[in-house]
N, C-alpha and C positions, 0 to 999 in steps of 0.2 A: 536980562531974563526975569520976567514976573515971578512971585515965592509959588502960587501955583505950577507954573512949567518944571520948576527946581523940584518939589515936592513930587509931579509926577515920574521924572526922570531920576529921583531918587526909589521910587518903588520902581522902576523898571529892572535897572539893578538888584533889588532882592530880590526881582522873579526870575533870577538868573542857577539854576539850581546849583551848589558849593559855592559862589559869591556873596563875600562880606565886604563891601568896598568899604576902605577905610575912607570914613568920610568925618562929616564934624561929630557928629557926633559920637559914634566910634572913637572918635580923637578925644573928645572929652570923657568918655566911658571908662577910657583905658587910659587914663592919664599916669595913675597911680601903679601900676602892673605894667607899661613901658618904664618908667623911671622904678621899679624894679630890676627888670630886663638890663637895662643903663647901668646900674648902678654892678652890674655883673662884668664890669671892662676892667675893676680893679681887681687886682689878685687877693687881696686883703679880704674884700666882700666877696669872693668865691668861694675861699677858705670856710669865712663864718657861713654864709649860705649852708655849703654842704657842710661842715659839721654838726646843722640843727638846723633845717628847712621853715619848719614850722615857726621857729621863735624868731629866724632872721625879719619872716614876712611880718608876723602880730608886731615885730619890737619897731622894725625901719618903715617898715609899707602898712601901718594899720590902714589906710584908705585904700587899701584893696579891698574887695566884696568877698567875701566868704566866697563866693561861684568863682574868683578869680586864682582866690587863694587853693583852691579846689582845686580849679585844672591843672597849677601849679605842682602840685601835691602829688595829683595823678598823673600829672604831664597826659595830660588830655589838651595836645595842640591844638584842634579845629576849635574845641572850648575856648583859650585862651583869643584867637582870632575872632570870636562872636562877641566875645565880651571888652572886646577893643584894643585887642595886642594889634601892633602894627609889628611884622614879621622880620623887620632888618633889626626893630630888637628884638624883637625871639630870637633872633640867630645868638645871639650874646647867651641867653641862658640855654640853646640848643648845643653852643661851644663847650659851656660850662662844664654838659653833661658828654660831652664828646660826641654831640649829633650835628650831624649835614641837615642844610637844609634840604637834600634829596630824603633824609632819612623821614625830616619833620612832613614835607609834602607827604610821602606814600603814607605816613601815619594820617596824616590827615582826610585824603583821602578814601583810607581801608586799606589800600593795595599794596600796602609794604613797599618795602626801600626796592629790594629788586624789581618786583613787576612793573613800579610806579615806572623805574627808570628804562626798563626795557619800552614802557609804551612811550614814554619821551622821545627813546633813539629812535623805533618805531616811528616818529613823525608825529607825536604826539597825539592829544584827545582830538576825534570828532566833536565835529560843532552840533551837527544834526543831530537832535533828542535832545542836548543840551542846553537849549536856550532860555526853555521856561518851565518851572516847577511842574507846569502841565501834563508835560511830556515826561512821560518812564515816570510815573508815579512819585515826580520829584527827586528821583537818586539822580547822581551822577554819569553816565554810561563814560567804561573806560576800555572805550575802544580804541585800538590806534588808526590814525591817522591812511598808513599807506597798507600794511598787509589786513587793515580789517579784523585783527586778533581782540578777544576781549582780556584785558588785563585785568579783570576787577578780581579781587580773589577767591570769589565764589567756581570762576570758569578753571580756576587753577588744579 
């Protein structure tokens, strides 16, 4: 595949509206904020972590970006995914804090832990609206799948 086709078929992907494909560079972005997330498998660095958030990340992770250390802080999940978390580690600091990644998804998407998972049983997201920031002014539509219900939590 020519670096043009790659390059075009990597902007396809961002016109996908809520897709952040972990790609290289994402991989590179978030190098330092996954080995964060990693480094949350020990009990030891769970400990310190949650004793003092802020000093764990300035003292072990300085090569995080303030924006990472940010969502971090905030536990601003979708954040953490733009800025190059790859999500099987987030699961490790979602563990930390005693969250699912059903919990981290409906954060992610708006829709909270319940509705997120109701429209999953539901049959999950419609594809239609969904496929280019085009379409629905760039949001998400969190409709399901089989009964056609809107789960976003504005319909709630």
């Amino acid at each position: 595949m020519e670096y043009a086709e790659i390059q075009a078929l990597k902007q396809a992907f961002e016109e996908v509206p809520g897709t952040y494909l972990f790609n290289a560079d994402r991989c590179r972005a978030g190098y330092h904020i996954n080995m964060f997330c990693m480094s949350l498998s020990k009990d030891e660095n769970r400990k310190e972590f949650l004793a003092d958030e802020a000093t764990y990340l300035a003292n072990k992770f300085s090569g995080t970006t303030s924006e990472q250390r940010r969502c971090v802080l905030e536990r601003d999940w979708l954040g953490l995914i733009k800025s190059g978390a790859n999500i099987y580690y987030m699961s490790k600091f979602g563990a930390t804090l005693g969250k699912s990644f059903q919990y981290m998804a409906g954060e992610m998407t708006g829709q909270g832990q319940d509705s997120y998972r109701a429209m999953m049983v539901d049959g999950g997201r419609v594809v239609a609206g969904n496929r280019n920031k085009k379409d629905n002014g760039g949001k998400v539509l969190c409709i399901s799948n089989i009964s056609k219900q809107d789960f976003s939590k504005k319909a709630q």
